[in-house]
N, C-alpha and C positions, 0 to 999 in steps of 0.2 A: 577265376583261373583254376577254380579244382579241376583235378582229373587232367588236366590239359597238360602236354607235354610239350617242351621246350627244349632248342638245339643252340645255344650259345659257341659262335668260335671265338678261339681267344678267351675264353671264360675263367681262366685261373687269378688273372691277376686286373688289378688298377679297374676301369671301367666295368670288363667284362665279371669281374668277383662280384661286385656291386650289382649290375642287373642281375645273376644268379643267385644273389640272397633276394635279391627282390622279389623275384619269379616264386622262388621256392617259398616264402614266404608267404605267397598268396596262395599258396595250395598247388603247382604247379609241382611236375616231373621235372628234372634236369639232367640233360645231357652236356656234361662241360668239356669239349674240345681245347684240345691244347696242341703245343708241339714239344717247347724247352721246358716249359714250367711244372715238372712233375710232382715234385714238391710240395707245389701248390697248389696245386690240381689233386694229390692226394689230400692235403687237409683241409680242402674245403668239402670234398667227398666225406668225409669222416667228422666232419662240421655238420654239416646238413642233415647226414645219415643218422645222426646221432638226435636230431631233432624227429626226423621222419624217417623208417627204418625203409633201404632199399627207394628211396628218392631221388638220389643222385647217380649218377654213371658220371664213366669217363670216358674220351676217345681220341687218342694218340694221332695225327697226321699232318705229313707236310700237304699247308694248300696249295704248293706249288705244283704240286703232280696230281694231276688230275684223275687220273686212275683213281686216287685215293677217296677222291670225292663222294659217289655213289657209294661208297662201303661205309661214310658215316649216316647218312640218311639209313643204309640195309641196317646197318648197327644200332640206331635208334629204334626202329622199328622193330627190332628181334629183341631186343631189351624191355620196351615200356608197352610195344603193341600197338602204338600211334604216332603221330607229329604233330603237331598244332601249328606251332612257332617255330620259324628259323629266323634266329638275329645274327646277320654277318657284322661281326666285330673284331677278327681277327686282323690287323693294319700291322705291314712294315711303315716306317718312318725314317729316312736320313735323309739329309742334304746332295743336291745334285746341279751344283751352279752352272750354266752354262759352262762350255770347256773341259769340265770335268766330267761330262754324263757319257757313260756306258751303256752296252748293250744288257748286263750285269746285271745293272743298278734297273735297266726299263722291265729286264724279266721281273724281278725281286719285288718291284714297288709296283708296276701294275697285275703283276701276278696277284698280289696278295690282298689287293685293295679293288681290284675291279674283274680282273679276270674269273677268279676263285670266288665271288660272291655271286658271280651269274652262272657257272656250269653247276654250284651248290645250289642255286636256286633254282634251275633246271633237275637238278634231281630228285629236288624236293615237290616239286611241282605236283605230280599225280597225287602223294598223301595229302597234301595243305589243299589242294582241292576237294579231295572226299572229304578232308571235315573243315570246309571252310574257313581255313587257318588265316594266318599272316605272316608280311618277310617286315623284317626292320633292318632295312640298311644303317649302318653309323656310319656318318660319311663327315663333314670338316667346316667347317665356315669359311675357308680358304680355296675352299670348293668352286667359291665366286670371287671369294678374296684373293689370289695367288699369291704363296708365301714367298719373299725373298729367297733367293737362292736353294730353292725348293720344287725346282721345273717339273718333274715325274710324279712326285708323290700330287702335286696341286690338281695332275693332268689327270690320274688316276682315281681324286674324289670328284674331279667335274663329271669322270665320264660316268661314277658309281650317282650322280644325282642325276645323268640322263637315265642310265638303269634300272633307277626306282621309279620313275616315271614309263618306261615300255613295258617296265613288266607289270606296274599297276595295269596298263590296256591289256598288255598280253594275258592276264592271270584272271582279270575281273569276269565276272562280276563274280565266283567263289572264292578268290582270295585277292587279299588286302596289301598293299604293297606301300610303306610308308619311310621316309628316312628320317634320322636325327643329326643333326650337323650342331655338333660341341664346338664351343670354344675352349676356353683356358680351363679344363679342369682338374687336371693334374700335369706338373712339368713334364716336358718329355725327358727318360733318361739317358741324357745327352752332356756332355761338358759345357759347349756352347749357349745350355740354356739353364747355366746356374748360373749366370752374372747379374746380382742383385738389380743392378739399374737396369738393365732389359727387363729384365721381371717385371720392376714398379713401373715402367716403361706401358708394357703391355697390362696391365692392371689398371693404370690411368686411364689408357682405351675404351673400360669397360662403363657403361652407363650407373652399375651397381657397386664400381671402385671395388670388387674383389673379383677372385676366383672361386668357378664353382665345386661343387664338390662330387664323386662319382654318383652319387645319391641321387642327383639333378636329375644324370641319363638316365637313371635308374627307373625313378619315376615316370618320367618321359617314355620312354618305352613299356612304363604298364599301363599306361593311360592309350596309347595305340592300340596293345593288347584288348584290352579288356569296357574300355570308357570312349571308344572312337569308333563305331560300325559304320557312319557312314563317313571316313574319312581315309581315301586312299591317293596314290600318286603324288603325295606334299613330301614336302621335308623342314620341321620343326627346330629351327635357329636355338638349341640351350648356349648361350653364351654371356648373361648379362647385361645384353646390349650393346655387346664389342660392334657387333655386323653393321649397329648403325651409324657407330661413329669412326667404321674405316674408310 
């Protein structure tokens, strides 16, 4: 992964921190998109930079407006002078039980989980072609699974694993187009899903009796990167085995 530069969204916090020390780790450029987490998005910048001087960038945008999209690929590209990698990581998460769903709630959750990873993949598309790059979707195990009272967000990772699949045809045979679909590996920060016996509930689920840890995707997506050339169009179940005993 020397030399190679990397576009992580969502990359300040929980999953997306984790593949950014990873990436960066192996010698990799980072570019970490954020929206709200600046915070943390400045200290992992000043984390990293501090290991490898001028490694990291950052790039402020909502991915709900599209406009904004093409300006983080131009922003890469005027920063490190390549792309390699785009990992769409950036995901809203809330509940939307029948009854209660909005028009609100279907911009918000498919904007951000399905709509926002293919116009970003689309204007990624001419760099990750000249240098034979790769996309990594992070999409859900519930993707197949549908979560209770979770109609939008379930809708929006089924349709992000049909995604990873057209855009492997559409993009192949110069780029690579692969997804990761997590389970439990960190709680969502929600009320609803601190209730211990929910918890042990879905941890019982799991084949390996725990949860995993950011580390899991982490590696998972360097092994796409960097250890998978001929492996395009799939999507890589990290969950402990939950997907086969739902």
């Amino acid at each position: 992964m020397q030399g190679k530069v990397v576009l992580i969204t969502g990359g300040a916090r929980r999953v997306g921190a984790a593949m950014c020390r990873w990436v960066h780790g192996e010698g990799a450029n980072v570019m970490v998109h954020y929206r709200a987490s600046m915070n943390e998005a400045r200290a992992m910048q000043a984390e990293l930079n501090a290991r490898r001087a001028d490694s990291v960038a950052l790039a402020r945008a909502d991915l709900l407006k599209l406009s904004a999209l093409p300006s983080l690929i131009k922003s890469t590209i005027e920063r490190f002078g390549r792309l390699d990698v785009l990992i769409n990581n950036a995901s809203s998460f809330f509940p939307t039980a029948i009854g209660e769903i909005t028009e609100k709630a279907w911009d918000d959750l498919i904007g951000t989980n399905l709509k926002a990873p293919l116009f970003l993949s689309q204007a990624a598309a001419p760099q990750l072609r000249k240098n034979h790059g790769c996309i990594i979707n992070i999409i859900d195990i519930h993707a197949e699974h549908p979560l209770k009272n979770h109609v939008i967000y379930s809708v929006a990772k089924g349709g992000l694993v049909a995604l990873t699949r057209s855009l492997a045809r559409e993009l192949g045979p110069e780029v690579r187009v692969n997804g990761i679909a997590p389970g439990t590996i960190v709680w969502p920060e929600d009320e609803a899903w601190s209730d211990e016996v929910s918890r042990q509930r879905i941890v019982h689920q799991t084949i390996l009796k725990r949860i995993g840890d950011p580390d899991d995707i982490a590696r998972a997506a360097k092994f796409l990167i960097s250890d998978a050339p001929y492996l395009t169009g799939q999507v890589i179940a990290v969950d402990g085995g939950r997907s086969v005993n739902l």
